[in-house]
C-alpha positions as CSV (number, residue, x, y, z in Angstrom):
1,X,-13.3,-24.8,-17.2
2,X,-12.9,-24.6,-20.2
3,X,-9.1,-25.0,-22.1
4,X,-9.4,-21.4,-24.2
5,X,-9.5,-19.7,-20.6
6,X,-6.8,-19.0,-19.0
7,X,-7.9,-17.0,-15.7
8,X,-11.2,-17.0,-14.3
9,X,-12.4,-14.8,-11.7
10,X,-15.8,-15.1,-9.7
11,X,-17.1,-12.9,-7.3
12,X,-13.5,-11.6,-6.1
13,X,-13.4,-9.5,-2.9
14,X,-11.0,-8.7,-1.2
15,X,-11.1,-7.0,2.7
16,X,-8.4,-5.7,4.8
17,X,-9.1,-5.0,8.5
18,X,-7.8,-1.9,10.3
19,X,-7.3,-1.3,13.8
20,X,-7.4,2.1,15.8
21,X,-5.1,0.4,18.4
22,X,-3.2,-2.4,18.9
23,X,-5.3,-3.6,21.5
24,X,-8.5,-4.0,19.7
25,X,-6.9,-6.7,17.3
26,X,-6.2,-8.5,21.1
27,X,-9.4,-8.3,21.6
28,X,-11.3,-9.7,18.5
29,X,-8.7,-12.5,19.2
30,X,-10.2,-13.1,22.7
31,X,-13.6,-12.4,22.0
32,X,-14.0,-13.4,18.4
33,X,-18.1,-12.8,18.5
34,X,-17.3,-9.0,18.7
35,X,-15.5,-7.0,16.0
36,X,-12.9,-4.4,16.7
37,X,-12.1,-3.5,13.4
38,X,-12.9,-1.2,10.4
39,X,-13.0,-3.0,7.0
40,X,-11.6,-1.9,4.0
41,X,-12.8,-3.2,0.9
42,X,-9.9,-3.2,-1.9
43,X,-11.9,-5.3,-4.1
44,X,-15.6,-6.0,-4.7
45,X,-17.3,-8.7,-6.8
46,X,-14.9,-9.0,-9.6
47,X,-15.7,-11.3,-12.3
48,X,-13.9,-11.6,-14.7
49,X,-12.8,-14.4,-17.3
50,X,-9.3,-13.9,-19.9
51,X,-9.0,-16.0,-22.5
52,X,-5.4,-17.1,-23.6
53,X,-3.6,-15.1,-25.9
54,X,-5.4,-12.3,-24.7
55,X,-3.3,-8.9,-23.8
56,X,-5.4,-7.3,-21.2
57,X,-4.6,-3.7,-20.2
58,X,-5.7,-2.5,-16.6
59,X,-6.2,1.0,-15.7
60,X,-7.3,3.0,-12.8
61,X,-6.3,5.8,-10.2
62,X,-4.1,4.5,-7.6
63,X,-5.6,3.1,-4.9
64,X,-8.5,1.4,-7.3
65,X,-7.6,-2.1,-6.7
66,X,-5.3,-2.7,-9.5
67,X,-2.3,-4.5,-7.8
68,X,-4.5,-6.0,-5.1
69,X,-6.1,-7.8,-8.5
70,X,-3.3,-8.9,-10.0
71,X,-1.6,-10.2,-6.9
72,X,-4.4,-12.2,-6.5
73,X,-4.0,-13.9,-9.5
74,X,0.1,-14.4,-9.6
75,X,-1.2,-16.3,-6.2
76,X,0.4,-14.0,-3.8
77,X,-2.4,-12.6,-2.0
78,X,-5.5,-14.8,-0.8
79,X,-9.2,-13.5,-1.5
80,X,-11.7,-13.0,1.1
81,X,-14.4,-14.5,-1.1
82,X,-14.5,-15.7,-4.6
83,X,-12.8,-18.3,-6.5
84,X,-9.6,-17.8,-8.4
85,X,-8.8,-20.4,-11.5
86,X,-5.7,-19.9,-13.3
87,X,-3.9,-22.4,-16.6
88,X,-0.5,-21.9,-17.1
89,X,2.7,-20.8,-15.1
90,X,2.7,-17.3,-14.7
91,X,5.6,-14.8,-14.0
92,X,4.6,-11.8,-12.5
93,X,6.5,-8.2,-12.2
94,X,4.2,-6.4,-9.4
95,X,6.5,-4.3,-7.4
96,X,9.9,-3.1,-7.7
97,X,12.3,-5.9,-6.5
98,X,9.5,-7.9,-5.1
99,X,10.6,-11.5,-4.7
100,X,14.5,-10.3,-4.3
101,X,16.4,-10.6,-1.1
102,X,18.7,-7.9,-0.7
103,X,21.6,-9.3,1.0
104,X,22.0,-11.7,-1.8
105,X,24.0,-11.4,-4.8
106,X,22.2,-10.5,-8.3
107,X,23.0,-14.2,-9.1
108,X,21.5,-15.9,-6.0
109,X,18.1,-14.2,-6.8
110,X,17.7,-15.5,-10.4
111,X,18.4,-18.7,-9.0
112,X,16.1,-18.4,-6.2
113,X,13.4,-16.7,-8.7
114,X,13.7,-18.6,-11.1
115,X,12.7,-22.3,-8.7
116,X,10.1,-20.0,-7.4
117,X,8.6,-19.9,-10.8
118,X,9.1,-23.5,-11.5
119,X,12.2,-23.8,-13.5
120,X,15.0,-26.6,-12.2
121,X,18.6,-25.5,-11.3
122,X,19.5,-26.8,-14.5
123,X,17.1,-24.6,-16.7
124,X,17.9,-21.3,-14.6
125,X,21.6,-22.5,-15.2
126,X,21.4,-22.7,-19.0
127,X,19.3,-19.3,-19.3
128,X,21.4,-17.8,-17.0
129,X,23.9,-16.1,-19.5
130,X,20.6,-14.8,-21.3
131,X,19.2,-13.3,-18.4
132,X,22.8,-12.1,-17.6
133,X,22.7,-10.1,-20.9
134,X,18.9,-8.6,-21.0
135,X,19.7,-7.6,-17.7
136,X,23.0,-5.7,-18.6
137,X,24.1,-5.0,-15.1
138,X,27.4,-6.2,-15.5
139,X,29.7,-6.9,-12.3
140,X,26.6,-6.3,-10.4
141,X,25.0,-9.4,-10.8
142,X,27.5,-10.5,-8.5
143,X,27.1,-8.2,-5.6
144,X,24.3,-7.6,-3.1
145,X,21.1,-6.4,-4.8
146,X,20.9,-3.8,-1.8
147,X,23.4,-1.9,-3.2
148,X,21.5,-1.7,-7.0
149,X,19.8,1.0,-8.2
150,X,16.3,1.4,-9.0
151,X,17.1,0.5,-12.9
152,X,19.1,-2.2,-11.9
153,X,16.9,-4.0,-10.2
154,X,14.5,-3.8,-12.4
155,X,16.3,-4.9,-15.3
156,X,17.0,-8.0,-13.7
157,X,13.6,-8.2,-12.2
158,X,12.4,-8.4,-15.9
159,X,15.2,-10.3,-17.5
160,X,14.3,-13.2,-15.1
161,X,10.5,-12.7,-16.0
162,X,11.2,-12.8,-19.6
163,X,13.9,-15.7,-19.5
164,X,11.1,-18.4,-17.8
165,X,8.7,-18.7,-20.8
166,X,5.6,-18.0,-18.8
167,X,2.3,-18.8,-20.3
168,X,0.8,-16.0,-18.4
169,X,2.8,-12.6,-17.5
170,X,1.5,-10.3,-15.2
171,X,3.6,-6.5,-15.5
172,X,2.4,-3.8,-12.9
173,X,4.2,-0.6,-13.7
174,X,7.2,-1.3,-12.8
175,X,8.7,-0.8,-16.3
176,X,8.2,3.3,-15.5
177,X,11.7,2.8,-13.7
178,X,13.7,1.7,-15.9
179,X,15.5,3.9,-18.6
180,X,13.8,4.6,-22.0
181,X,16.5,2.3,-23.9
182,X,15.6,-0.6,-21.4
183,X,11.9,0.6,-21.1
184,X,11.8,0.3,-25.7
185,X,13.8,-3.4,-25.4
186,X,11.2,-4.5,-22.6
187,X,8.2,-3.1,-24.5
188,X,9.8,-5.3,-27.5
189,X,10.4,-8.3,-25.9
190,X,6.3,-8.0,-24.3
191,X,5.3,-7.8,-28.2
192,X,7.5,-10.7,-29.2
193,X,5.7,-12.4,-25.8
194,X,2.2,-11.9,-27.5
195,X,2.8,-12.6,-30.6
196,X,4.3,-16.5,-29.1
197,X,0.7,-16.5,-27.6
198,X,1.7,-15.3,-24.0
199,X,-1.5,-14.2,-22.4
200,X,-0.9,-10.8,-20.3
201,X,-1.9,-8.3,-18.2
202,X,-0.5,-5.4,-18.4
203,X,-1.1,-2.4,-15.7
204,X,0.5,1.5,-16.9
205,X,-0.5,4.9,-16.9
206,X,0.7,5.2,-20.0
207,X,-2.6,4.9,-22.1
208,X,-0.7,5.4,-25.2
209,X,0.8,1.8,-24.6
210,X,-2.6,0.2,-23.2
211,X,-4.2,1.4,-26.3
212,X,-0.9,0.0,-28.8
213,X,-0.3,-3.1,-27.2
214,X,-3.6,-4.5,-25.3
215,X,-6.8,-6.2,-27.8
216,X,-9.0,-5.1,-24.3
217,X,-9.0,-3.1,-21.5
218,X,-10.5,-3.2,-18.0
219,X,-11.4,0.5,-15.6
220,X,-10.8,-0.3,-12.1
221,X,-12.1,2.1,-9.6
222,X,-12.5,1.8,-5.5
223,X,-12.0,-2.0,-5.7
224,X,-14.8,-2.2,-8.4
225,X,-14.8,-2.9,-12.5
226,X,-16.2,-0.2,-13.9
227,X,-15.9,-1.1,-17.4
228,X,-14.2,-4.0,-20.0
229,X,-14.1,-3.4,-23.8
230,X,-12.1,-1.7,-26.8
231,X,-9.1,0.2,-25.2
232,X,-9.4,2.9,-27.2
233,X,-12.9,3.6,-25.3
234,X,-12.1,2.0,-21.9
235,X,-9.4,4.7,-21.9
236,X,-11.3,7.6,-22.7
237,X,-13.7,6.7,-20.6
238,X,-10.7,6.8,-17.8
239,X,-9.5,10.4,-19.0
240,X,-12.9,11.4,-18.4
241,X,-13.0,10.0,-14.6
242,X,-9.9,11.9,-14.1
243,X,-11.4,15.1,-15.3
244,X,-14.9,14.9,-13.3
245,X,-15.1,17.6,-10.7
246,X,-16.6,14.9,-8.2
247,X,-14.1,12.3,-9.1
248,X,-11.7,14.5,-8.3
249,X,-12.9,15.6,-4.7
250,X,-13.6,11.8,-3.9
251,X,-9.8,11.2,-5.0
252,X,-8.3,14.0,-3.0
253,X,-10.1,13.0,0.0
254,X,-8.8,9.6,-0.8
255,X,-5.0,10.1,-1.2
256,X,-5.1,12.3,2.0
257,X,-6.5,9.4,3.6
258,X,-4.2,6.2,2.6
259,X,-0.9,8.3,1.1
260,X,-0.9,11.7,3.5
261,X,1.0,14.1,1.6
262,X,1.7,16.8,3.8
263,X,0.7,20.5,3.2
264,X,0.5,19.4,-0.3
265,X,3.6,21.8,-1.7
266,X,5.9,21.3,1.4
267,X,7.6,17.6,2.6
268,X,9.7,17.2,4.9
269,X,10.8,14.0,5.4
270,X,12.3,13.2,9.2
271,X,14.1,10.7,10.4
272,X,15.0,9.2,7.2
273,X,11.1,8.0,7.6
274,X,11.7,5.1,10.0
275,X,9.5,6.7,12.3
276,X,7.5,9.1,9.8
277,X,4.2,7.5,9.4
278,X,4.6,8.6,5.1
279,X,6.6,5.5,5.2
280,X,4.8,3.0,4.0
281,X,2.3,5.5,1.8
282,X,5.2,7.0,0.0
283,X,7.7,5.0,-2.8
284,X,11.3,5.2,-1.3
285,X,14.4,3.6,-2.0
286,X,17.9,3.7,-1.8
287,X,20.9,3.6,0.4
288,X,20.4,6.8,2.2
289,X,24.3,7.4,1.5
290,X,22.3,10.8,1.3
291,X,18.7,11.9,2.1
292,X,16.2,13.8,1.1
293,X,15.3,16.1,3.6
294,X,12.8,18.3,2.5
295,X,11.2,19.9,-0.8
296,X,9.6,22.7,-1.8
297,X,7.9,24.4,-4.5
298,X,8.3,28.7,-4.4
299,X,8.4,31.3,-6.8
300,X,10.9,33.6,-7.2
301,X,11.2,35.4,-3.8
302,X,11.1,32.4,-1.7
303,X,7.4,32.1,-1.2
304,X,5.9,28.1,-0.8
305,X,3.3,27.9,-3.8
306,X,1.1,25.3,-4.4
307,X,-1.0,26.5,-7.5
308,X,0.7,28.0,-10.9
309,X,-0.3,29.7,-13.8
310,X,1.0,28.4,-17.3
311,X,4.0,30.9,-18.0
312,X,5.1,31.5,-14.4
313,X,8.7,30.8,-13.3
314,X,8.8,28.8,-10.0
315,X,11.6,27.2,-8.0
316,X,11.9,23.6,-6.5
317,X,14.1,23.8,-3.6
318,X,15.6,20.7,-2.2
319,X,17.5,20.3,0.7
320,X,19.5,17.2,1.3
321,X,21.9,15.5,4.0
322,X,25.4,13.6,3.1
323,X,25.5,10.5,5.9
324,X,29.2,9.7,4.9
325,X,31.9,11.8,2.8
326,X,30.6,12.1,-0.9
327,X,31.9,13.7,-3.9
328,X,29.8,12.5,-6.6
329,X,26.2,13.5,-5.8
330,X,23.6,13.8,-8.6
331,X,20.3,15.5,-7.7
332,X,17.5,15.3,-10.2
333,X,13.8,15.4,-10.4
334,X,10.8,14.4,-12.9
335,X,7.1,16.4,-13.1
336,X,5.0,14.0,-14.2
337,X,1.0,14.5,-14.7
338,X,-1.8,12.0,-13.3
339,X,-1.2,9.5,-15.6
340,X,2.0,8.8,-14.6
341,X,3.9,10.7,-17.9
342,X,6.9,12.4,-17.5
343,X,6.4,15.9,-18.9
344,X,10.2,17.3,-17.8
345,X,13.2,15.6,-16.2
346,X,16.6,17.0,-15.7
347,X,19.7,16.4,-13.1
348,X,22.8,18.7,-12.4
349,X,24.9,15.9,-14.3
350,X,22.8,16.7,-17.2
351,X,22.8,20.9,-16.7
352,X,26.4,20.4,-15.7
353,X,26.6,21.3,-12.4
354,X,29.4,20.1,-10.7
355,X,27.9,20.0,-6.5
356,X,30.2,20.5,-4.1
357,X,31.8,17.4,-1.7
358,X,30.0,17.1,1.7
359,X,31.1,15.7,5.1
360,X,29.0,13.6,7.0
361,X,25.8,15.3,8.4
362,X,26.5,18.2,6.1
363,X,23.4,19.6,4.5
364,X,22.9,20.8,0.7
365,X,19.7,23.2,-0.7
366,X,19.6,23.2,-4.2
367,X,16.6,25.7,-6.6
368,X,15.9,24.2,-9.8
369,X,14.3,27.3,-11.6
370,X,12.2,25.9,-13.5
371,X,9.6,28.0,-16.3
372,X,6.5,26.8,-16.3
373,X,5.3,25.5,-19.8
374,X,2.6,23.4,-18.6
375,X,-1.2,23.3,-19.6
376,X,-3.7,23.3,-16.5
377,X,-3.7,20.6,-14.7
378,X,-2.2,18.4,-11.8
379,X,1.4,17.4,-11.5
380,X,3.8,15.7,-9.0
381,X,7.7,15.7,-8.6
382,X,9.7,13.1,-7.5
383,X,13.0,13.6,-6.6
384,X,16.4,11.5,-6.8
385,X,20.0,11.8,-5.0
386,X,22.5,8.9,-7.0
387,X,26.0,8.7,-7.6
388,X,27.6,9.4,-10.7
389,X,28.0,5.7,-11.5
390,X,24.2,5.6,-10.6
391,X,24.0,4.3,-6.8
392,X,20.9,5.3,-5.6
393,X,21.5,7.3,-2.3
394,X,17.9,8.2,-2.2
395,X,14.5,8.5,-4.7
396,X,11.3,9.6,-3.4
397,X,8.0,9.2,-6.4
398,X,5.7,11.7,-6.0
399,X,6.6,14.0,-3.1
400,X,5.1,17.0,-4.0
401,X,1.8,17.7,-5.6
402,X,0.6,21.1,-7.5
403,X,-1.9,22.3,-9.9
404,X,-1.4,24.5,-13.1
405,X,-4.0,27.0,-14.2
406,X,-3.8,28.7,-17.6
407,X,-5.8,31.6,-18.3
408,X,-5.6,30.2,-22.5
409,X,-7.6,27.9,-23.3
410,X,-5.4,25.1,-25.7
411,X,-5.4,21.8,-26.1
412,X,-2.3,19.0,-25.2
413,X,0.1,18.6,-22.1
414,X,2.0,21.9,-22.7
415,X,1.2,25.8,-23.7
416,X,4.0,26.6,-26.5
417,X,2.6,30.0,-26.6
418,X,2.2,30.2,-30.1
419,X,1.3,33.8,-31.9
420,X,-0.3,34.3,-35.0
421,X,0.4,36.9,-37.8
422,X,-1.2,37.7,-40.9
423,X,-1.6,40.1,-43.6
424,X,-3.2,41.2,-46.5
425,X,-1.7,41.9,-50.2
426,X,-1.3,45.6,-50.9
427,X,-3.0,45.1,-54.2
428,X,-5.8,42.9,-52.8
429,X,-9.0,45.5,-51.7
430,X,-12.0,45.1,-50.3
431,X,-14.6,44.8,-53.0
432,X,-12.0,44.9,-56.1
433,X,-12.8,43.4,-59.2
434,X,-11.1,40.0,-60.3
């Protein structure tokens, strides 16, 4: 293999096998000869060779193969078939606090981490204040990351990824959590990362970045590379998959399938999902201090919606549960489009709405009347319960799905309603002489 490369892929599939009942993965044990099981294909015949110094973006619909891909090459998940060649240590960000144990300190993780990715106890120790500061968690780092928020963790996630001085980094949206401050330092510190030579592979729904910071791009779709090339055209060519009528069924069909999201416009979420089966399809986290119970889009007079026309006020109704004595609750949400971009987020902190303390097992509804700006097209909300010093009680991505129609036909992610108004000179006629 040559010494310019520094991943090479060849004929990378990858199968996962499903089983209608427990019994039937007993079975294919005992009788190996006979199958039991349905196969799922999350990847099929990628090849695929990345040279160093290259910045590769990856895009695709969810459920396209994207992580499976890259946690294949940061060595975490095992092909079916194919071969897998990789030069250089690589650090990988895949999945929020992946690789972190939550019962141990902030500390205890970047040491753990950091062996993980090949440094000694000595190098973590002497790029430990570093990390310490990218990560800006203060006193934290010191106390169990189960008690982190979602930003927290991964700011440290990252400051350990960008403290070893990997020759490959592998990011997979996980950047989308943190704040916009720590989301422009980590988008810096990726740049500095290239320009040192760093090859990377960088996975958002944020074309805008794919298209600033990658030199290619690869389209992932149902396990299969659809296309590698200029990012500019890789990602039209992705906007236009997300537009196609048939694409569109054919992901529907999918996401009911593998994510389940339940009458589309109204969630409830039971028994703080342990024995929902949207657990493991859905993005949750947090101490469930407080929970989400369920969420609603209506319009005005209390009516569950699930389509809207640009212009219409709506309501998103939330109704939550205190599990212990709280007086600092902060409930916000984010509608976000397909791509993942947020198009409006707000909290009560920020409307300044003081909510009122709860006693354990007492239950909150909140409407966040909302007028509806956007252009047509499909949105989610995801919805967040923290603290005011930002403890994470409970954050759900993605919980409710609905689709905007405008009856104007204009271009961009929002209809400002503009008017136009003209007029003609008094002394300017029709047909007089110059």
């Amino acid at each position: 293999m040559g010494e310019e490369i520094a991943i090479s892929l060849k004929n990378i599939s990858k199968c996962y096998k499903r089983y209608a009942r427990p019994v039937d993965r007993l079975k294919e044990i005992l009788l190996p000869s006979r199958s039991h099981a349905q196969e799922f294909w999350a990847l099929r015949d990628i090849n695929l060779e990345i040279p160093k110094r290259e910045t590769l973006g990856i895009i695709g619909q969810n459920g396209s193969g994207k992580s499976t891909l890259l946690q294949i090459i940061a060595g975490t998940l095992t092909p079916t078939t194919g071969e897998v060649w990789v030069n250089g240590r690589v650090s990988a960000l895949l999945e929020l606090g992946s690789g972190f144990n939550p019962e141990f300190t902030g500390r205890q993780n970047v040491f753990f981490n950091g062996q993980i990715l090949g440094l000694s106890r000595d190098e973590i120790e002497a790029k430990f204040d570093d990390i310490a500061a990218f990560a800006e968690i203060g006193d934290f780092i010191e106390h169990p990351v189960k008690t982190y928020s979602s930003g927290m963790v991964v700011r440290l996630a990252f400051a350990v990824v960008a403290n070893t001085e990997p020759s490959i980094l592998i990011v997979d949206e996980a950047l989308a959590v943190g704040d916009a401050k720590f989301q422009a330092r980590c988008m810096k510190r990726i740049r500095q990362m290239k320009e040192q030579g760093v090859t990377i592979l960088f996975v958002s729904h944020d074309s805008g970045s794919v298209k600033m910071l990658c030199n290619s791009a690869i389209l992932m779709n149902h396990g299969k590379m659809l296309e590698i090339g200029e990012p500019k055209e890789v990602v039209n060519h992705y906007i236009a998959l997300l537009s196609s009528d048939n694409n569109q069924v054919e992901s529907e069909n999918k996401k009911s399938e593998e994510m389940t999201l339940v009458q589309q416009n109204n969630i409830e979420l039971k028994d703080d999902f342990v024995k929902n089966n949207q657990e493991s399809s859905l993005h949750r986290h947090g101490n469930k201090l407080a929970i989400i119970k369920s969420v609603q889009l209506i319009d005005l007079k209390g009516n569950k919606i699930a389509k809207l026309e640009t212009g219409q006020r709506f309501q998103i109704s939330v109704v939550l549960q205190a599990k212990a004595e709280l007086s600092d609750l902060i409930v916000g949400i984010s509608i976000r489009n397909l791509m993942g971009l947020v198009i409006y987020g707000i909290n009560t902190h920020l409307l300044n709405i003081k909510l009122p303390e709860l006693k354990e097992n007492q239950e909150l509804t909140i409407l966040f009347k909302i007028p509806c700006y956007m252009n047509r097209g499909v949105y989610t909300v995801t919805l967040g319960i923290h603290s005011e010093e930002g403890l994470s009680y409970d954050w759900v991505d993605e919980l409710v799905v609905f689709e905007v129609n405008n009856a104007i036909s204009c271009d961009g992610l929002v209809d400002l309603r503009s008017t136009v108004e003209y007029n003609i000179p008094a002394d300017h006629t029709i047909g007089a002489k110059l």
